[in-house]
Backbone as a ProteinNet text record, in pm:
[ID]
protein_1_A
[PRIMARY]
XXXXXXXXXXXXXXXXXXXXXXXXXXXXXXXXXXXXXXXXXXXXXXXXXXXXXXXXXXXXXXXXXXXXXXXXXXXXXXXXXXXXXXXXXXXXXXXXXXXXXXXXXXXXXXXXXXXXXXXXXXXXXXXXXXXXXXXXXXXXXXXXXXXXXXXXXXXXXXXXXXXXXXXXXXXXXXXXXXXXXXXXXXXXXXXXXXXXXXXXXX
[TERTIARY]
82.5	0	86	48.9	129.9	98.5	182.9	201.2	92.1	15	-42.1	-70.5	-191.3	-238.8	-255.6	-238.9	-281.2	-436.4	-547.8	-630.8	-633.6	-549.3	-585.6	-511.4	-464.9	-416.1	-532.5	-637.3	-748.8	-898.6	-847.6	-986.9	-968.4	-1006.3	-984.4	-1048.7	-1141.6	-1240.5	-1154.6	-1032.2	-980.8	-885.7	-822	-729.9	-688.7	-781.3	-750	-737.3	-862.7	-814.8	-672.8	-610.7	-502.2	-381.4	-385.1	-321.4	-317.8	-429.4	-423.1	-350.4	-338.3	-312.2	-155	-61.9	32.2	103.1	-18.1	30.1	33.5	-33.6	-44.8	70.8	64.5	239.5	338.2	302.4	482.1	439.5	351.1	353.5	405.1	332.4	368.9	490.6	541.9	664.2	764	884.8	997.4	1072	1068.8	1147.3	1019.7	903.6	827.8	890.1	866.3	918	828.9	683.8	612.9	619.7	736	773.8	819.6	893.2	998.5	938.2	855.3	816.5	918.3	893.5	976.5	841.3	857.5	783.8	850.8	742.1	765.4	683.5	781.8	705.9	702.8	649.4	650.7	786.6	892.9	966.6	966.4	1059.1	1028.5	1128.2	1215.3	1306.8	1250.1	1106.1	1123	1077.5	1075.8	1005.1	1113.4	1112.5	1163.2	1170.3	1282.7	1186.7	1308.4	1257.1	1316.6	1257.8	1309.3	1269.1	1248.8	1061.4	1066.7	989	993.5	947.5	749.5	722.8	561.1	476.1	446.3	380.8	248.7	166.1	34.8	-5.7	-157.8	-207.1	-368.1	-478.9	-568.5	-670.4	-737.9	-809.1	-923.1	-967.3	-1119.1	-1108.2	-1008.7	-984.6	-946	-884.8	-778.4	-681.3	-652.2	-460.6	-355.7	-224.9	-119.8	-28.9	57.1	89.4	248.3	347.5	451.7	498.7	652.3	656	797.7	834.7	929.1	989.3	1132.5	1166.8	1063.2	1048.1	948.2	1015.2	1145.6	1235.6	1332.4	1238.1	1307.4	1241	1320	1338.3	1173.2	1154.3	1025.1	899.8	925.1	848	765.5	850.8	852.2	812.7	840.8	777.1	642	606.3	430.3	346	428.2	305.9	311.6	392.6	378.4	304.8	278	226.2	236.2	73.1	49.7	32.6	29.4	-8.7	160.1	83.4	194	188.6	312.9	310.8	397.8	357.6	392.8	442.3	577.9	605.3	650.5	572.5	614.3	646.1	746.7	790.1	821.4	770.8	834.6	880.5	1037.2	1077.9	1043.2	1023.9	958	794.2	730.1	591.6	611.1	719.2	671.1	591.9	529.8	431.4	473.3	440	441.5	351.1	326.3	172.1	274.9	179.9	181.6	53	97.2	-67.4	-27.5	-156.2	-160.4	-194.7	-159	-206.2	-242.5	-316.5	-308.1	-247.1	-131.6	-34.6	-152.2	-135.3	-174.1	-75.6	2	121.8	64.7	68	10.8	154.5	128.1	222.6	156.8	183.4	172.4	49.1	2.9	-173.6	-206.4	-310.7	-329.6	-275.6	-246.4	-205.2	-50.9	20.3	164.1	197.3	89.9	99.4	107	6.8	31.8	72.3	146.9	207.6	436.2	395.6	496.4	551.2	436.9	407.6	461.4	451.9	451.7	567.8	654.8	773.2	863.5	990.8	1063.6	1203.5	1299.1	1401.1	1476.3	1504.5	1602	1577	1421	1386.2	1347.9	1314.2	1324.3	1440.6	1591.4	1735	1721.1	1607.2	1721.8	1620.6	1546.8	1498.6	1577.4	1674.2	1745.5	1872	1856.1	1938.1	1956.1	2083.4	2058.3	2029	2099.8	2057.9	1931.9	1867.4	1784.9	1829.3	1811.7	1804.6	1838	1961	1993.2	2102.6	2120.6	2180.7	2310.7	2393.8	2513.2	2608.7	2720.3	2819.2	2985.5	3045.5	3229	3269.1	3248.6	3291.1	3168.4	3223.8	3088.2	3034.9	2959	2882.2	2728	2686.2	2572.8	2428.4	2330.5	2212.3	2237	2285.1	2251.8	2423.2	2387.7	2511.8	2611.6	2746.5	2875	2855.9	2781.2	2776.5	2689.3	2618.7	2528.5	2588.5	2653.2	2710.6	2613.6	2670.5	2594.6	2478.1	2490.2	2416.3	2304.5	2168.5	2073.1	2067.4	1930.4	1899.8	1793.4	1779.3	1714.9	1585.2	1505	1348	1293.4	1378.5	1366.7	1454	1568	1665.8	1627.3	1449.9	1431.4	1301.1	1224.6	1144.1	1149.5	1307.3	1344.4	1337.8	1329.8	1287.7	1162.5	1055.2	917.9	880.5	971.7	958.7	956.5	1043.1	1116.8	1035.3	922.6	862.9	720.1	739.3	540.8	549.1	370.5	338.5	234.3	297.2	202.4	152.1	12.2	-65.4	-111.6	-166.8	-165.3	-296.6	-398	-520.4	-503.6	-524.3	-483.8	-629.1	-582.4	-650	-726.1	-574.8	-576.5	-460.5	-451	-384	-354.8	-259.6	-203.7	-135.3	-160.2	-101.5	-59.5	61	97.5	184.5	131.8	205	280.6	402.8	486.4	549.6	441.8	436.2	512.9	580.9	636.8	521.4	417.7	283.4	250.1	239.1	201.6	166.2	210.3	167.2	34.7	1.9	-148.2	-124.1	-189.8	-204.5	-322.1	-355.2	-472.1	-485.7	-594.6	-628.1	-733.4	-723.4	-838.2	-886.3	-964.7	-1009	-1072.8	-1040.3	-1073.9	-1212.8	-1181.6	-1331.6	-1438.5	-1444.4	-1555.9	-1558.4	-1459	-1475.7	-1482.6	-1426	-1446.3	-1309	-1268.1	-1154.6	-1188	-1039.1	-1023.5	-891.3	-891.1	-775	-680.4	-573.7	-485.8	-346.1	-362.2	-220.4	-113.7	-56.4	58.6	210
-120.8	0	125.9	263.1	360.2	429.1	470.1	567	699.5	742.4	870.2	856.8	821.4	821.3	1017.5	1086.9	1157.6	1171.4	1260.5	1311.8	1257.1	1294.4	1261.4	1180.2	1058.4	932.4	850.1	847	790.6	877	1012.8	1041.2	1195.6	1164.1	1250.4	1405.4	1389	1541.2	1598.3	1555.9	1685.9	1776.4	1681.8	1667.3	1815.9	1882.7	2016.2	2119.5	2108.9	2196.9	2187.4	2100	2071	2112.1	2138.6	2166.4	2358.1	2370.1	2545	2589.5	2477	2513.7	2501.5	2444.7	2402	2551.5	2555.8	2674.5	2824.8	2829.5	2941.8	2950.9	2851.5	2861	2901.4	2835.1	2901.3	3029.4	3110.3	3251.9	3335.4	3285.2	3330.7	3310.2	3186	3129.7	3085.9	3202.1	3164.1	3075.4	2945.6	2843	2688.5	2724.3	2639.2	2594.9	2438.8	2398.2	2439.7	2481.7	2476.6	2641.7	2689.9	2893.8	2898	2761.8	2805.3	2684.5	2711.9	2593.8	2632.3	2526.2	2496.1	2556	2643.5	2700	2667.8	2533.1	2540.9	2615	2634.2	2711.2	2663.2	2727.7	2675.1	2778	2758.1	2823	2801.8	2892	2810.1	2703.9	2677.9	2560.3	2437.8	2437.1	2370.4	2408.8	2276.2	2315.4	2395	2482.7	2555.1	2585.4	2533.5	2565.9	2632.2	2718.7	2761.9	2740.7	2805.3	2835.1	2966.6	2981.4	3123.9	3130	3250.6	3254.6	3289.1	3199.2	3181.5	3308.8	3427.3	3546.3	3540.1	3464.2	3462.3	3351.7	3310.9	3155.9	3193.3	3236	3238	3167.1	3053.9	2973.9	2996.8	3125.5	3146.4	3207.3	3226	3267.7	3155.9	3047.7	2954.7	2998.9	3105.3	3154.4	3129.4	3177.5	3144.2	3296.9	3324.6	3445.5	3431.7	3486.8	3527.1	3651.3	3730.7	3843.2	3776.8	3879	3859.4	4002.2	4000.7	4108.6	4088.1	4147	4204.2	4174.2	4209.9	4179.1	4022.5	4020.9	3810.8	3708.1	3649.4	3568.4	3499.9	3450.6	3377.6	3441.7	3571.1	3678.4	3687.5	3657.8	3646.5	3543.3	3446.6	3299.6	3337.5	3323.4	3339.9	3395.6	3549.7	3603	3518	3471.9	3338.9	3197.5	3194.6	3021.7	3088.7	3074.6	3130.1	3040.8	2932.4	2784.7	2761.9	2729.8	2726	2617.9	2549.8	2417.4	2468	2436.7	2458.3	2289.7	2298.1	2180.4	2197.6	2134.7	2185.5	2030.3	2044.9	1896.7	1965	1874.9	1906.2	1743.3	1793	1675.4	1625.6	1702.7	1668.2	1595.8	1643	1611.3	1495.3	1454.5	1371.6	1396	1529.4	1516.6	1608.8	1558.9	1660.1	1707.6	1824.6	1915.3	1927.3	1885.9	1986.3	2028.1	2214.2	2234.9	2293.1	2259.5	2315.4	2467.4	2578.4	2703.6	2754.7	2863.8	2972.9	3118.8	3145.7	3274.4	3429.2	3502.9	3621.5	3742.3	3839.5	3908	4053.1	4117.3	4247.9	4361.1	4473.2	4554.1	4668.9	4786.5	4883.5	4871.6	4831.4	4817.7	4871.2	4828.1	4837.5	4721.9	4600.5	4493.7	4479.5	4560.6	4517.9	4660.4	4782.2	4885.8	4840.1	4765.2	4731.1	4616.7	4533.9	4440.4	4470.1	4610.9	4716.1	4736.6	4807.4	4877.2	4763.5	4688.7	4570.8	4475.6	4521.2	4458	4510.4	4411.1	4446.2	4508.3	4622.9	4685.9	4601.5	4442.7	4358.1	4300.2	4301.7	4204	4327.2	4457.4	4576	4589.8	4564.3	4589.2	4520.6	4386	4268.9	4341.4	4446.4	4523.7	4603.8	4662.2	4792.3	4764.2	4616.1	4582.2	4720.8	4762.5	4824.6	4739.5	4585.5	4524.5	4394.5	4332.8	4218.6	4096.7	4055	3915.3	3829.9	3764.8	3675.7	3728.5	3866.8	3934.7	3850	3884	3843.8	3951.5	3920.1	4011.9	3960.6	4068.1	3963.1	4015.8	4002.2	3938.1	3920.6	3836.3	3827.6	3927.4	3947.9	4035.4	3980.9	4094.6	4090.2	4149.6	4160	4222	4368.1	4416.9	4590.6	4666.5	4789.6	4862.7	4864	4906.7	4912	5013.3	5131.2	5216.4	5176.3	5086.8	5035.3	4951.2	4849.8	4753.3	4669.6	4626.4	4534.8	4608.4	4753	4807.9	4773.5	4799.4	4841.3	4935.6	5002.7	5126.7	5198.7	5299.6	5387	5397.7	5436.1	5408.2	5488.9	5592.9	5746.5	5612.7	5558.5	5466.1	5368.2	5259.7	5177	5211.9	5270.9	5326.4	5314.1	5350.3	5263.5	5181.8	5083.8	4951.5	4901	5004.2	4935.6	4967.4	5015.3	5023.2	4856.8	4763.2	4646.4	4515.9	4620.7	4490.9	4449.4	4322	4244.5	4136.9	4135.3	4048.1	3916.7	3828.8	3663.6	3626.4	3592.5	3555.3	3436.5	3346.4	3190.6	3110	3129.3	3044.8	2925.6	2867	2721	2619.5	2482	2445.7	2324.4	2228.6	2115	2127.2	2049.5	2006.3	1856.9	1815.3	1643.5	1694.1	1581.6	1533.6	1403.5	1380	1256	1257.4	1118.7	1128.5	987.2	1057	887.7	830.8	739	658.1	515.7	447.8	287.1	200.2	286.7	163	164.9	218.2	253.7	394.4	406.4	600.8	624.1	792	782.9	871.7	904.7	995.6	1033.4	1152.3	1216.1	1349.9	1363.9	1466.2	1548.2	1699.6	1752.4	1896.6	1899.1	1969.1	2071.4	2183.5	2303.2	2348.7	2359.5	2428.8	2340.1	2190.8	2107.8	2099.3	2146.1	2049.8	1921	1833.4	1717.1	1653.2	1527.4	1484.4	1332.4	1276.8	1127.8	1072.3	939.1	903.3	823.2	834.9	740.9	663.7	585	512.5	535.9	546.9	659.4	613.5
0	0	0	-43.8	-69	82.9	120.2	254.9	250.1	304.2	295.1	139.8	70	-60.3	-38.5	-155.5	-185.8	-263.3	-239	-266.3	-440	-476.6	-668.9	-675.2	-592.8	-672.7	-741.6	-671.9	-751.5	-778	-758.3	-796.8	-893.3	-1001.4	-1127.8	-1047.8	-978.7	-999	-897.8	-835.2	-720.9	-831.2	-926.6	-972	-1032.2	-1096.3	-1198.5	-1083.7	-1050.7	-881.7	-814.9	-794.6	-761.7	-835.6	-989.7	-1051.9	-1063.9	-1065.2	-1002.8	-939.9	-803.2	-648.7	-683.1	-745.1	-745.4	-833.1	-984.5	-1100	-951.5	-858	-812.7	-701.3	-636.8	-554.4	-667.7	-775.5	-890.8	-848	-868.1	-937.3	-760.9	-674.3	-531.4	-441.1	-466.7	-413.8	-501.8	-464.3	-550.8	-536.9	-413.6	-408.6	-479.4	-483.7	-561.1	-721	-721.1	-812.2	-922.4	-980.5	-1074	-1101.7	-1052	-1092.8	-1236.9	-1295.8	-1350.5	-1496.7	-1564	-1642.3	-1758.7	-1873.7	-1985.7	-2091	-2153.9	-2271.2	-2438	-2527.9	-2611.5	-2681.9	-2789.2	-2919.8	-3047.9	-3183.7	-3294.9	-3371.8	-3398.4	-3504.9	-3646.7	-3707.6	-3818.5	-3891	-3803.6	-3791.1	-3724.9	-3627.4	-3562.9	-3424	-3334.6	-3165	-3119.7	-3066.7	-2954.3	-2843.7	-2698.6	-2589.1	-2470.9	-2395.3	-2277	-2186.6	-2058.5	-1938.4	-1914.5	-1841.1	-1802.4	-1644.5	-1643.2	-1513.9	-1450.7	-1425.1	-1431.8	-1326.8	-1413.2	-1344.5	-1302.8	-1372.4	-1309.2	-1380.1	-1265.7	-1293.6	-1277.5	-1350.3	-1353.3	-1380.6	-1257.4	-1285.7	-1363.5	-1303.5	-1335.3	-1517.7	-1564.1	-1731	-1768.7	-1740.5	-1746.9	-1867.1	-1766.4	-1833.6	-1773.8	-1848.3	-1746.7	-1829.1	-1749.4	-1779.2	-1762.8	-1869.1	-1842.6	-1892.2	-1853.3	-1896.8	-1998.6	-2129.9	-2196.8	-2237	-2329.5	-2410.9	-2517.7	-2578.2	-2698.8	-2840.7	-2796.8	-2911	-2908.2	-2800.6	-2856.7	-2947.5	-2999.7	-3083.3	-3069.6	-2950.4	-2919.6	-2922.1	-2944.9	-2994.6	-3122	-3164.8	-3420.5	-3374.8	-3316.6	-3379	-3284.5	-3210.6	-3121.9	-3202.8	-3302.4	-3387.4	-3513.1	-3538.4	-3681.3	-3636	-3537.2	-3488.5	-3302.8	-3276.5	-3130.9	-3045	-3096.5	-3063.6	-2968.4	-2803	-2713.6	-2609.4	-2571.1	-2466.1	-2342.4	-2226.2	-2117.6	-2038.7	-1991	-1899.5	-1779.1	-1676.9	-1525.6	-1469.3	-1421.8	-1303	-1139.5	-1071.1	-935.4	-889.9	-838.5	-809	-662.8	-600.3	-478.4	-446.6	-549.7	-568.1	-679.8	-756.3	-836.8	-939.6	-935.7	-1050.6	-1172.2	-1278.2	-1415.8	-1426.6	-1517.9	-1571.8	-1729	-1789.4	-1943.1	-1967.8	-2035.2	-2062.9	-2209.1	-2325.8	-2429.2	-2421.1	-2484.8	-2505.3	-2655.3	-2607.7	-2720.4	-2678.5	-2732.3	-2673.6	-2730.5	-2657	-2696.2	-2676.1	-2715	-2679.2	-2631.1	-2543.2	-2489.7	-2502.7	-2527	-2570.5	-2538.2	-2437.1	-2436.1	-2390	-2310.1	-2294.3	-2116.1	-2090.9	-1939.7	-1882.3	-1923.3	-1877.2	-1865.7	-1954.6	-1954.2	-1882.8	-1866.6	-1767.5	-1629.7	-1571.2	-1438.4	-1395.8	-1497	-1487.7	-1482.1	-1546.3	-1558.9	-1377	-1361.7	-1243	-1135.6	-1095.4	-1004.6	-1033.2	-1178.5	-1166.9	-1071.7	-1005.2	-943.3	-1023.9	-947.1	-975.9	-1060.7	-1014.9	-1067.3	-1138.6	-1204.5	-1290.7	-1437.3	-1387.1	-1464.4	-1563.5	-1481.2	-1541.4	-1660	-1682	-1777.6	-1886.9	-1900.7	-2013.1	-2119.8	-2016	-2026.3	-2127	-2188.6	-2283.7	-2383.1	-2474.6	-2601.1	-2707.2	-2696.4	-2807.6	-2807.9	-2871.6	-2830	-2799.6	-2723.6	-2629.6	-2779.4	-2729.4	-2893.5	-2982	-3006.1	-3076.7	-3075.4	-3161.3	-3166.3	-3118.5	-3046.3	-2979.7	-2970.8	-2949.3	-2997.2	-2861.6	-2723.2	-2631	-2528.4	-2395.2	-2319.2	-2284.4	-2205.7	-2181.9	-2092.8	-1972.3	-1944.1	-2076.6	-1989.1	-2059.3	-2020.3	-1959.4	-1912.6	-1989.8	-2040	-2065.1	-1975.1	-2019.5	-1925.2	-1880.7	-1849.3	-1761.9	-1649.3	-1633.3	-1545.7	-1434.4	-1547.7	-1457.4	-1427.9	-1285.4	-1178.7	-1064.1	-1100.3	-1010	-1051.6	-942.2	-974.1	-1061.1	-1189.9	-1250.6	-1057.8	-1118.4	-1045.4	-1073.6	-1052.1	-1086	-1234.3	-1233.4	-1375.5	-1485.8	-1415.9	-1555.5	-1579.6	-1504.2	-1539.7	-1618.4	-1653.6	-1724.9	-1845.3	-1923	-2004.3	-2082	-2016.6	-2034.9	-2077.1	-2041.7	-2027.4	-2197.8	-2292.3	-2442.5	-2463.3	-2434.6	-2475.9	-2365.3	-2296.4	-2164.9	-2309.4	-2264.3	-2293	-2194.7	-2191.8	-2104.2	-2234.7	-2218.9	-2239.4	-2206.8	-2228.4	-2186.9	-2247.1	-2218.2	-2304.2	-2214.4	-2362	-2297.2	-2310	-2170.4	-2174	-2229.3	-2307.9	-2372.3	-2318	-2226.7	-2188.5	-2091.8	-2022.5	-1934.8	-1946.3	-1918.9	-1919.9	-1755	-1708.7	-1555.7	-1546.7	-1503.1	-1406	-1316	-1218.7	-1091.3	-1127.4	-987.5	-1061.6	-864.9	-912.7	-772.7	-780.4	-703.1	-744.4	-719.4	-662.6	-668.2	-811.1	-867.5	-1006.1	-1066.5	-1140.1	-1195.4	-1236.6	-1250.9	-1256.9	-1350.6	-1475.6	-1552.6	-1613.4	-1649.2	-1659.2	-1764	-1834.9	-1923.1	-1955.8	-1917.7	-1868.4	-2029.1	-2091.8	-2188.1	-2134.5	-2120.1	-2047.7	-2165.9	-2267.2	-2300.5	-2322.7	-2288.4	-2297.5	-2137.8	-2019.4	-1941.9	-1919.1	-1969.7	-1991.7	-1920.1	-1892.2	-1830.6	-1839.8	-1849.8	-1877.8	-1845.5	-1778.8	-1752.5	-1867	-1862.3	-1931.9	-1922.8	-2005.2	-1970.6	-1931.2	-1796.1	-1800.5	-1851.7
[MASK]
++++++++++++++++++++++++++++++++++++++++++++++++++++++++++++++++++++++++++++++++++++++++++++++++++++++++++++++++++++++++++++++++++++++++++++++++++++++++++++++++++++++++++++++++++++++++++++++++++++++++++

Protein backbone atom coordinates (compact mmCIF):
# COMPACT_ATOMS: atom_id res chain seq x y z
CA UNK A 1 0.00 0.00 0.00
CA UNK A 2 1.30 3.60 -0.69
CA UNK A 3 2.01 5.67 2.55
CA UNK A 4 -0.42 8.70 2.95
CA UNK A 5 -2.39 8.21 -0.60
CA UNK A 6 -2.81 11.58 -1.86
CA UNK A 7 -6.31 13.12 -2.66
CA UNK A 8 -5.86 12.61 -6.69
CA UNK A 9 -4.16 9.32 -6.73
CA UNK A 10 -7.49 7.91 -7.52
CA UNK A 11 -9.87 10.41 -7.97
CA UNK A 12 -9.84 12.50 -11.28
CA UNK A 13 -12.41 15.41 -9.99
CA UNK A 14 -9.81 16.86 -7.21
CA UNK A 15 -7.30 16.67 -9.72
CA UNK A 16 -7.50 20.16 -11.99
CA UNK A 17 -8.15 21.97 -8.82
CA UNK A 18 -5.02 20.71 -7.62
CA UNK A 19 -3.21 21.66 -10.52
CA UNK A 20 -4.23 25.45 -10.03
CA UNK A 21 -3.12 25.14 -6.49
CA UNK A 22 0.32 24.02 -7.45
CA UNK A 23 0.30 26.75 -11.00
CA UNK A 24 -0.45 29.42 -8.13
CA UNK A 25 2.40 28.61 -5.54
CA UNK A 26 4.82 29.01 -8.91
CA UNK A 27 3.53 32.52 -9.37
CA UNK A 28 3.69 33.31 -5.31
CA UNK A 29 6.64 31.30 -4.14
CA UNK A 30 9.97 31.64 -5.51
CA UNK A 31 11.47 28.43 -4.09
CA UNK A 32 8.28 26.39 -5.61
CA UNK A 33 9.18 23.98 -8.12
CA UNK A 34 6.13 24.77 -10.74
CA UNK A 35 7.74 28.94 -10.93
CA UNK A 36 9.99 28.05 -13.51
CA UNK A 37 8.16 25.94 -16.42
CA UNK A 38 9.77 24.96 -19.86
CA UNK A 39 7.84 27.00 -22.71
CA UNK A 40 7.65 25.41 -26.12
CA UNK A 41 7.06 27.11 -29.20
CA UNK A 42 6.51 26.75 -32.95
CA UNK A 43 9.67 28.23 -35.05
CA UNK A 44 10.28 28.10 -38.18
CA UNK A 45 13.07 25.60 -37.91
CA UNK A 46 11.23 23.70 -35.63
CA UNK A 47 10.05 23.15 -31.65
CA UNK A 48 11.63 25.55 -29.54
CA UNK A 49 11.87 25.66 -25.89
CA UNK A 50 13.17 27.62 -22.77
CA UNK A 51 12.69 28.35 -19.38
CA UNK A 52 10.67 31.24 -18.02
CA UNK A 53 9.48 32.55 -15.14
CA UNK A 54 5.61 31.82 -14.32
CA UNK A 55 3.81 35.46 -13.45
CA UNK A 56 0.35 34.62 -13.09
CA UNK A 57 -2.07 31.56 -12.94
CA UNK A 58 -5.68 32.38 -13.53
CA UNK A 59 -8.09 29.74 -12.86
CA UNK A 60 -11.19 31.46 -13.35
CA UNK A 61 -9.85 32.68 -17.31
CA UNK A 62 -7.78 29.55 -17.47
CA UNK A 63 -4.61 31.54 -18.34
CA UNK A 64 -1.20 31.44 -17.47
CA UNK A 65 0.89 34.45 -17.79
CA UNK A 66 4.52 35.27 -18.43
CA UNK A 67 6.56 38.43 -18.97
CA UNK A 68 9.29 38.59 -21.97
CA UNK A 69 11.67 41.09 -24.11
CA UNK A 70 9.48 42.04 -26.99
CA UNK A 71 12.36 41.79 -29.11
CA UNK A 72 13.07 38.11 -28.57
CA UNK A 73 13.38 35.68 -30.83
CA UNK A 74 10.25 33.78 -29.20
CA UNK A 75 8.48 36.78 -29.95
CA UNK A 76 8.52 36.47 -34.20
CA UNK A 77 7.77 33.00 -33.79
CA UNK A 78 4.30 33.40 -31.22
CA UNK A 79 3.06 36.03 -33.87
CA UNK A 80 3.78 33.39 -36.81
CA UNK A 81 2.26 30.22 -34.88
CA UNK A 82 0.50 31.30 -31.31
CA UNK A 83 -0.09 27.85 -30.64
CA UNK A 84 1.94 27.26 -27.14
CA UNK A 85 3.11 24.17 -24.66
CA UNK A 86 3.93 24.58 -21.18
CA UNK A 87 6.05 21.80 -18.99
CA UNK A 88 6.14 21.86 -15.26
CA UNK A 89 7.90 18.97 -13.03
CA UNK A 90 8.35 19.06 -9.35
CA UNK A 91 10.78 16.75 -8.09
CA UNK A 92 9.58 16.68 -4.78
CA UNK A 93 5.92 16.11 -5.68
CA UNK A 94 6.71 13.72 -8.37
CA UNK A 95 4.31 15.17 -10.51
CA UNK A 96 4.41 16.60 -14.16
CA UNK A 97 1.72 19.15 -15.72
CA UNK A 98 1.82 19.86 -19.43
CA UNK A 99 -0.67 22.35 -20.63
CA UNK A 100 -1.60 23.15 -24.29
CA UNK A 101 -2.06 27.04 -25.05
CA UNK A 102 -3.08 29.73 -27.20
CA UNK A 103 -0.35 32.74 -26.74
CA UNK A 104 -1.74 36.21 -26.96
CA UNK A 105 1.22 39.08 -26.79
CA UNK A 106 0.11 42.48 -24.90
CA UNK A 107 2.23 45.54 -25.70
CA UNK A 108 1.72 48.83 -24.36
CA UNK A 109 -1.74 48.18 -22.94
CA UNK A 110 -3.30 48.37 -19.40
CA UNK A 111 -2.05 44.94 -18.77
CA UNK A 112 1.64 45.18 -19.54
CA UNK A 113 0.99 48.86 -17.67
CA UNK A 114 0.32 47.31 -14.38
CA UNK A 115 2.08 44.40 -14.88
CA UNK A 116 4.96 47.16 -15.59
CA UNK A 117 4.08 48.77 -12.43
CA UNK A 118 4.52 45.71 -10.05
CA UNK A 119 7.73 44.58 -11.67
CA UNK A 120 10.64 44.46 -9.43
CA UNK A 121 14.01 46.86 -9.76
CA UNK A 122 16.02 43.58 -10.67
CA UNK A 123 13.86 42.04 -12.91
CA UNK A 124 13.24 45.76 -14.64
CA UNK A 125 17.35 45.89 -15.41
CA UNK A 126 17.22 42.69 -17.78
CA UNK A 127 14.99 45.24 -20.13
CA UNK A 128 17.46 47.92 -20.26
CA UNK A 129 19.38 45.82 -22.84
CA UNK A 130 20.58 48.25 -26.01
CA UNK A 131 20.58 45.25 -28.08
CA UNK A 132 17.85 42.19 -28.30
CA UNK A 133 18.05 39.15 -26.30
CA UNK A 134 19.93 36.76 -28.94
CA UNK A 135 21.81 39.35 -30.77
CA UNK A 136 25.13 38.44 -31.66
CA UNK A 137 28.19 40.12 -29.80
CA UNK A 138 32.29 39.63 -29.97
CA UNK A 139 32.91 39.38 -26.31
CA UNK A 140 30.88 38.28 -23.19
CA UNK A 141 28.82 40.35 -21.82
CA UNK A 142 25.73 40.90 -19.44
CA UNK A 143 22.12 42.22 -20.59
CA UNK A 144 22.52 45.91 -19.13
CA UNK A 145 25.12 48.63 -20.65
CA UNK A 146 28.75 49.12 -19.25
CA UNK A 147 27.76 52.16 -17.62
CA UNK A 148 25.28 50.35 -15.46
CA UNK A 149 27.11 47.53 -14.57
CA UNK A 150 25.95 45.35 -11.79
CA UNK A 151 24.16 48.08 -10.10
CA UNK A 152 20.73 48.41 -9.74
CA UNK A 153 19.00 51.27 -12.51
CA UNK A 154 17.15 53.87 -10.45
CA UNK A 155 13.48 54.08 -10.86
CA UNK A 156 13.67 57.47 -13.75
CA UNK A 157 16.66 54.66 -15.55
CA UNK A 158 14.31 51.77 -15.40
CA UNK A 159 11.44 53.26 -17.25
CA UNK A 160 13.44 52.63 -20.04
CA UNK A 161 12.88 49.51 -20.35
CA UNK A 162 9.18 49.36 -20.27
CA UNK A 163 9.59 50.23 -24.42
CA UNK A 164 11.17 46.46 -24.76
CA UNK A 165 8.63 44.91 -21.65
CA UNK A 166 5.41 42.44 -22.93
CA UNK A 167 3.38 40.48 -21.04
CA UNK A 168 2.02 36.64 -22.39
CA UNK A 169 -0.65 35.55 -21.87
CA UNK A 170 -1.65 31.91 -23.04
CA UNK A 171 -5.20 30.45 -22.97
CA UNK A 172 -4.84 27.21 -21.74
CA UNK A 173 -6.50 24.46 -23.72
CA UNK A 174 -5.76 21.15 -21.88
CA UNK A 175 -3.84 20.06 -19.35
CA UNK A 176 -2.04 16.43 -19.20
CA UNK A 177 -1.01 15.34 -15.56
CA UNK A 178 0.97 12.56 -14.06
CA UNK A 179 2.05 11.28 -10.91
CA UNK A 180 4.86 8.88 -10.62
CA UNK A 181 4.36 6.58 -7.73
CA UNK A 182 6.37 2.87 -7.44
CA UNK A 183 2.83 1.63 -6.68
CA UNK A 184 2.02 2.54 -10.06
CA UNK A 185 1.67 6.01 -11.95
CA UNK A 186 -1.48 7.83 -12.57
CA UNK A 187 -2.05 9.96 -15.53
CA UNK A 188 -4.72 12.16 -16.59
CA UNK A 189 -6.28 14.66 -19.23
CA UNK A 190 -8.38 17.52 -18.68
CA UNK A 191 -10.09 19.69 -21.88
CA UNK A 192 -10.74 23.03 -20.48
CA UNK A 193 -13.32 24.29 -23.01
CA UNK A 194 -15.56 21.08 -22.98
CA UNK A 195 -14.76 20.50 -19.42
CA UNK A 196 -14.46 17.17 -19.92
CA UNK A 197 -11.55 14.84 -18.31
CA UNK A 198 -10.23 11.28 -18.78
CA UNK A 199 -7.75 9.03 -17.53
CA UNK A 200 -4.86 7.41 -19.32
CA UNK A 201 -2.20 5.13 -19.71
CA UNK A 202 0.59 6.59 -18.00
Amino acid sequence: MIKDIPDYYNNIDVILDQIWSFLEKGVSERDEDFRLPIIIINSETGADGRIVVLRGAFKDKNILRFHTDHRSPKIISLKKNNKIYFVFYSKKRKIQIRAEGIATIHKDNEITKLAWKNTQMMSRKCYLSPQAPGDLINESASDLSKEMGGSLPTLEQSEIGYKNFCVVESKIKSFEWLYLASEGHRRAKFMLDGNTSTWLVP
